[in-house]
C-alpha positions as CSV (number, residue, x, y, z in Angstrom):
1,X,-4.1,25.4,2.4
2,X,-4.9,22.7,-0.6
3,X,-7.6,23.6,-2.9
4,X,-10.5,21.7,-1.2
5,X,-11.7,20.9,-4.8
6,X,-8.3,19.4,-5.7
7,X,-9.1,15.6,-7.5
8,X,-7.3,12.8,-6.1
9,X,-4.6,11.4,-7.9
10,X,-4.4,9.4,-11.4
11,X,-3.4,6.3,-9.7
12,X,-5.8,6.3,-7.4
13,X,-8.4,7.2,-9.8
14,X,-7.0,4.3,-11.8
15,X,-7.2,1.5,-9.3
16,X,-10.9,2.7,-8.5
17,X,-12.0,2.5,-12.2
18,X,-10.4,-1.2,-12.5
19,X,-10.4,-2.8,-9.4
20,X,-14.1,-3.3,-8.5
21,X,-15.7,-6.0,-6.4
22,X,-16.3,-8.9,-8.2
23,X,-20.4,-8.8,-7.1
24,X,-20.2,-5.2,-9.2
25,X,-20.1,-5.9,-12.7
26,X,-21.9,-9.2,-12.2
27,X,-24.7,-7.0,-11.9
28,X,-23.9,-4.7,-14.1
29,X,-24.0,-7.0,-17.0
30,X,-27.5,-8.5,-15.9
31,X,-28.9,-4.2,-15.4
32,X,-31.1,-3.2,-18.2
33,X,-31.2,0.7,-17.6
34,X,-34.2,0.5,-20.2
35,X,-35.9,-1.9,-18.3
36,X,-34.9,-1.8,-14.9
37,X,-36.0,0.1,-12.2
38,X,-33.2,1.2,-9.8
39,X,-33.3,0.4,-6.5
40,X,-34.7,3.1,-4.2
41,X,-31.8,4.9,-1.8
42,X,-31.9,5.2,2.0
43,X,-30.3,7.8,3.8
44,X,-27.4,7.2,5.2
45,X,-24.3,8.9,6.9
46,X,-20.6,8.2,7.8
47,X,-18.4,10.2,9.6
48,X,-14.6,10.2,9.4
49,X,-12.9,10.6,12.9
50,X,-10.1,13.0,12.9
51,X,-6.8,13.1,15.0
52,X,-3.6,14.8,14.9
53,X,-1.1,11.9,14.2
54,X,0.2,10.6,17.5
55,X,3.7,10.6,15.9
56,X,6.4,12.5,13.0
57,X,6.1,16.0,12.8
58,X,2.4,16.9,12.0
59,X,0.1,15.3,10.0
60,X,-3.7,13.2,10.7
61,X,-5.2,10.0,11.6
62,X,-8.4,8.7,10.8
63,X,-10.6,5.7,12.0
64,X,-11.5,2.8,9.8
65,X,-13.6,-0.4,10.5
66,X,-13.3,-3.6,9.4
67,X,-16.8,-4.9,8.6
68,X,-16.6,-8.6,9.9
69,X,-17.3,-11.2,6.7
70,X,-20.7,-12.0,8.2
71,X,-22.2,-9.1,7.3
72,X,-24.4,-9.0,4.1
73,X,-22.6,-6.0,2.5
74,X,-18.9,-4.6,2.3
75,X,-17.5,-7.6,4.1
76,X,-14.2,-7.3,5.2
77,X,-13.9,-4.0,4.0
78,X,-12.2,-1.0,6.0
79,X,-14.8,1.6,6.2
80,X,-15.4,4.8,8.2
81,X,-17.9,4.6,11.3
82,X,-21.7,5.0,9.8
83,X,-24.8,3.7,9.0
84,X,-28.8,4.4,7.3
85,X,-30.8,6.9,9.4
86,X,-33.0,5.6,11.5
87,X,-36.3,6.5,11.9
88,X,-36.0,7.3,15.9
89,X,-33.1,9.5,14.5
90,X,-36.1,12.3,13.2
91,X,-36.5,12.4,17.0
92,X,-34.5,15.2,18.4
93,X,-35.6,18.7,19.0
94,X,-33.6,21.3,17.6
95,X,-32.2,22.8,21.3
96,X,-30.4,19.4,21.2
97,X,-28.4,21.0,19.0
98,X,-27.5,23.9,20.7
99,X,-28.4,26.9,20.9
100,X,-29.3,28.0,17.4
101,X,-30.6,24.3,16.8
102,X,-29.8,25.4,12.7
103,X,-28.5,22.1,11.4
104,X,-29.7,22.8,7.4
105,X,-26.5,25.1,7.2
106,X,-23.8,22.8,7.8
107,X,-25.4,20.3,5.0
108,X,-26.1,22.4,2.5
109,X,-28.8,20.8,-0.1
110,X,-30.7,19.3,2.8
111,X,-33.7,21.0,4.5
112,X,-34.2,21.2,8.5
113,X,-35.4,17.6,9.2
114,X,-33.3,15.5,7.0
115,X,-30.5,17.6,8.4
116,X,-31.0,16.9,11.8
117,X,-31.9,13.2,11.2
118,X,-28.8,13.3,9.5
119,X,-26.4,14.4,12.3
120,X,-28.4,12.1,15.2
121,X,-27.7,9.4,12.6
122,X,-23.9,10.5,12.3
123,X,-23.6,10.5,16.3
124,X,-25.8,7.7,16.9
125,X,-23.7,5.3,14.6
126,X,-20.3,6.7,15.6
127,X,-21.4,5.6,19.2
128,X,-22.6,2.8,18.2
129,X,-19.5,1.4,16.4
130,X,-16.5,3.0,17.6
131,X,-17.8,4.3,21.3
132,X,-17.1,7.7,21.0
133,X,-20.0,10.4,21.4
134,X,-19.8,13.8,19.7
135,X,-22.7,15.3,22.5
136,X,-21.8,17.1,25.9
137,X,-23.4,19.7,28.4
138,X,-23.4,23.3,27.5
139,X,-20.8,23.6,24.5
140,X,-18.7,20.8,26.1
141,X,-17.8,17.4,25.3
142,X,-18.7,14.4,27.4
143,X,-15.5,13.3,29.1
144,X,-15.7,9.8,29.3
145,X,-18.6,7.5,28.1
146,X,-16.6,4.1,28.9
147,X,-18.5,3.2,32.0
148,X,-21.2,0.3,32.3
149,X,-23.8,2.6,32.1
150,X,-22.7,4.6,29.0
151,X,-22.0,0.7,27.5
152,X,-25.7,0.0,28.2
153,X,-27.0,3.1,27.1
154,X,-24.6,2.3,23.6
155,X,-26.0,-1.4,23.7
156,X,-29.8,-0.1,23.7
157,X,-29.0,2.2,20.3
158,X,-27.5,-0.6,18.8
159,X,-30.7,-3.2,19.0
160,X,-32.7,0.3,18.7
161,X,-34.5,0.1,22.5
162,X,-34.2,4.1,22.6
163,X,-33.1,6.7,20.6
164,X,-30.2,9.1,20.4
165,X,-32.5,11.9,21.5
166,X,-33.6,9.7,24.4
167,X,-29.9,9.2,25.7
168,X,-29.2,12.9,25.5
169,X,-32.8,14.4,27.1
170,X,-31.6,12.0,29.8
171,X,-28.4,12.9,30.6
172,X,-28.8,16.7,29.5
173,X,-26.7,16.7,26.8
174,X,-26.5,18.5,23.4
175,X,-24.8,17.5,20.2
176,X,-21.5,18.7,19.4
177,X,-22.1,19.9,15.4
178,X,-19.8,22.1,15.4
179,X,-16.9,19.0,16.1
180,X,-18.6,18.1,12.5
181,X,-18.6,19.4,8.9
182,X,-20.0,17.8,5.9
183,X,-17.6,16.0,3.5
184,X,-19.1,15.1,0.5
185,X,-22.6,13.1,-0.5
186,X,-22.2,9.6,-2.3
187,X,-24.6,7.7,-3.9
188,X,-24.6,4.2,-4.6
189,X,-24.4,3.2,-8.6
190,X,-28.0,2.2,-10.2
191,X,-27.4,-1.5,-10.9
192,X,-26.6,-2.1,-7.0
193,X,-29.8,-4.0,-5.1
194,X,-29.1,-2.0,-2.1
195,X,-28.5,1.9,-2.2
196,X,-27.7,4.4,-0.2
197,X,-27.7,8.2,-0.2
198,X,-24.6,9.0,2.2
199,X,-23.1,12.0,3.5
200,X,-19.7,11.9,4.8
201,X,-18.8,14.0,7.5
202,X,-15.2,15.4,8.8
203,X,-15.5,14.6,13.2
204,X,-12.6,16.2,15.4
205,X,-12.3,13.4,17.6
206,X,-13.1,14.7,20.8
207,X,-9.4,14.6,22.5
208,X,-11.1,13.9,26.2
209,X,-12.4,10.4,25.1
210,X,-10.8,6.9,23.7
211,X,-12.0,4.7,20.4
212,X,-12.9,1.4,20.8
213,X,-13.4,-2.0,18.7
214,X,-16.7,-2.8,19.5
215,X,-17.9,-6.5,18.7
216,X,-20.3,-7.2,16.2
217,X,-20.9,-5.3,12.4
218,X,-16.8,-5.1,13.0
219,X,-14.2,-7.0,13.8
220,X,-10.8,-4.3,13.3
221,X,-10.3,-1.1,14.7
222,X,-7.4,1.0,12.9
223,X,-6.3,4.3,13.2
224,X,-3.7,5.1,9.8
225,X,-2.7,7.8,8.5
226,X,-4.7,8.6,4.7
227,X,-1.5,8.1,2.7
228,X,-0.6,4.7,4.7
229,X,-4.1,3.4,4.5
230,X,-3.8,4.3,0.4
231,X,-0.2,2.9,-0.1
232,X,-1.6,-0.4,1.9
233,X,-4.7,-0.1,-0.4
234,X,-3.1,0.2,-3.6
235,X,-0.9,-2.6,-3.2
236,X,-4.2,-5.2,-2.3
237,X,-3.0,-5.5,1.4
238,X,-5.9,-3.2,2.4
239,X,-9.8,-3.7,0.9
240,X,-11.4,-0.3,0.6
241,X,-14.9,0.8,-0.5
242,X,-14.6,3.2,-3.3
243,X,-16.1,6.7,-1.6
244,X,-13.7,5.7,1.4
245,X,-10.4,5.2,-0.7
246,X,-11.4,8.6,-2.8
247,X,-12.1,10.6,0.9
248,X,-8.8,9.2,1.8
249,X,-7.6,10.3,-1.6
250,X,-8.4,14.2,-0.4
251,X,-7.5,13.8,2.8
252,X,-4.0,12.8,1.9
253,X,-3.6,16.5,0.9
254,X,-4.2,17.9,4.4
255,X,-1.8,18.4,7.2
256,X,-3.9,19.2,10.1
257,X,-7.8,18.4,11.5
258,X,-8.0,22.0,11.7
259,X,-6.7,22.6,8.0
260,X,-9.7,19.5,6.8
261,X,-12.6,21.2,9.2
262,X,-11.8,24.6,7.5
263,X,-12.0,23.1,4.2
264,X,-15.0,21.3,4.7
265,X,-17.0,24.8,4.8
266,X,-16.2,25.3,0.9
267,X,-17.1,21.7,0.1
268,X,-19.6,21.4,-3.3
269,X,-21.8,19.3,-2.0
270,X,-23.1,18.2,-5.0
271,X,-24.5,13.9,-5.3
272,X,-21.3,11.9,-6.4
273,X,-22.8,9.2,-7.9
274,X,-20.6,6.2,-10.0
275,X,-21.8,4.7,-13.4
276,X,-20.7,1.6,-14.1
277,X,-19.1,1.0,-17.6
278,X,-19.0,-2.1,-19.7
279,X,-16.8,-1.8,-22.5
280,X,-15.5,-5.2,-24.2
281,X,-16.3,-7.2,-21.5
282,X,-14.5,-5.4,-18.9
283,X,-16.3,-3.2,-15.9
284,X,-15.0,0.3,-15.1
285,X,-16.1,2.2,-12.4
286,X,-17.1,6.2,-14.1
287,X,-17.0,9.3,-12.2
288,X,-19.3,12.1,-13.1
289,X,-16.0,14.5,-14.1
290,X,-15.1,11.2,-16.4
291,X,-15.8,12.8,-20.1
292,X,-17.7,9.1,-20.8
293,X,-20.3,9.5,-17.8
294,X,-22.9,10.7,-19.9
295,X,-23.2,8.2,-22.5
296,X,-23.7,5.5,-19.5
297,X,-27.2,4.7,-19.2
């Protein structure tokens, strides 16, 4: 099995440092980090929908969204299914989450409630975006959730009419947390106006239900392979936020969901957070392992 702590490769790292969105070092060259106060962050979580690859001998899939170019951050980019927890997300009981109801362990560094707003947020916006629901009765997964009323019951999360623990005291159902395993935690760079505090999850697609483009945020469902999605993102035919291209990055490595899900237990869950680095006019994105990221202010 690949070391889980493997770094992605030096092109990729290379194409991340250079290749920034243009709104990036605009405001990297107005920050003051003596002056400014950064914007507070808002948790947040993605999840990244495994499958074994539905053709070639072995190998994964994940899901990636398009984010339509009406929306007011990461247009057109292809990102993984997720979104800022919700209040209504601190909702759920913790039988909801079967029968231990311990969520803290699977995301180690946060405590009980932030855990479990966490995961209803993970489930919630997978739903909500791609139409698949990581819940079922008893241990089980929910077979299909296609049907008018499971699209109304989707609609009502979306505009936030019910809650995620709502839906599921309803219909009896539990969340599926062992179908997910905490990936990594990403936060957003000081000099952005809008940050977020994210943790990305590993999801075994449940193999009873289907994904679905749902209209709205997005406007592209894709399943790809990691290493197709990276070759189409290193040569500009594919626009990729920066945590998403690096997950793909260590994804690429993998050869089965099973082989991802078991590394995801000896994940260092440590904050990944980028500094942005202005050095004769040019912006570079840092990584904390970079031996520059602590002269950045």
């Amino acid at each position: 099995m690949p070391d889980p702590t493997s770094a992605v490769t030096e092109d990729l790292l290379t194409h991340l440092r250079q290749r920034l969105p243009s709104s990036i070092p605009e405001r990297a060259r107005s920050y003051r980090p003596d002056i400014d106060t950064p914007a507070p962050t808002r948790a947040a979580a993605t999840v990244v929908l495994l499958r074994p690859a539905l053709s070639g001998p072995g190998g994964v899939e994940v899901c990636l969204l398009r984010r339509a170019s009406t929306m007011a951050f990461a247009a057109g980019m292809y990102v993984f299914p997720g979104g800022t927890v919700d209040p209504a997300d601190s909702d759920a009981e913790p039988r909801q989450f079967g029968t231990a109801g311990a969520v803290a362990p699977y995301l180690p560094g946060a405590g009980p409630a932030l855990a479990r707003a966490l995961v209803c947020a993970a489930v919630r916006e997978t739903f909500e975006e791609s139409g698949v629901l990581l819940a079922g009765p008893d241990g089980d997964t929910i077979a299909d959730v296609s049907g008018p009323g499971w699209e109304s019951d989707r609609a009502a999360l979306e505009s936030r009419r019910t809650s995620l623990a709502a839906v599921l005291a309803r219909r009896a159902l539990g969340v599926r947390i062992d179908l997910l395993r905490s990936w990594a935690r990403w936060i957003t760079p000081e000099v952005e106006p809008r940050r977020y505090d994210t943790w990305f999850f590993v999801a075994a697609m449940p193999t009873t239900q289907l994904t679905r483009r749902i209209p709205g945020e997005s406007d592209r469902l894709l399943w790809t392979s990691p290493a197709a999605a990276l070759d189409d993102y290193l040569a500009d035919r594919l626009r990729l936020m920066p945590p998403t291209a690096y997950t793909l990055g260590e994804l690429v490595n993998y050869t089965s969901v099973e082989e991802i899900m078991a590394a995801a237990t000896a994940r260092d869950m440590k904050p990944i957070m980028p500094k942005i680095s202005l050095r004769d006019g040019t912006a570079r994105l840092v990584f904390p392992h970079d031996t520059d990221y602590g002269s950045i202010g």
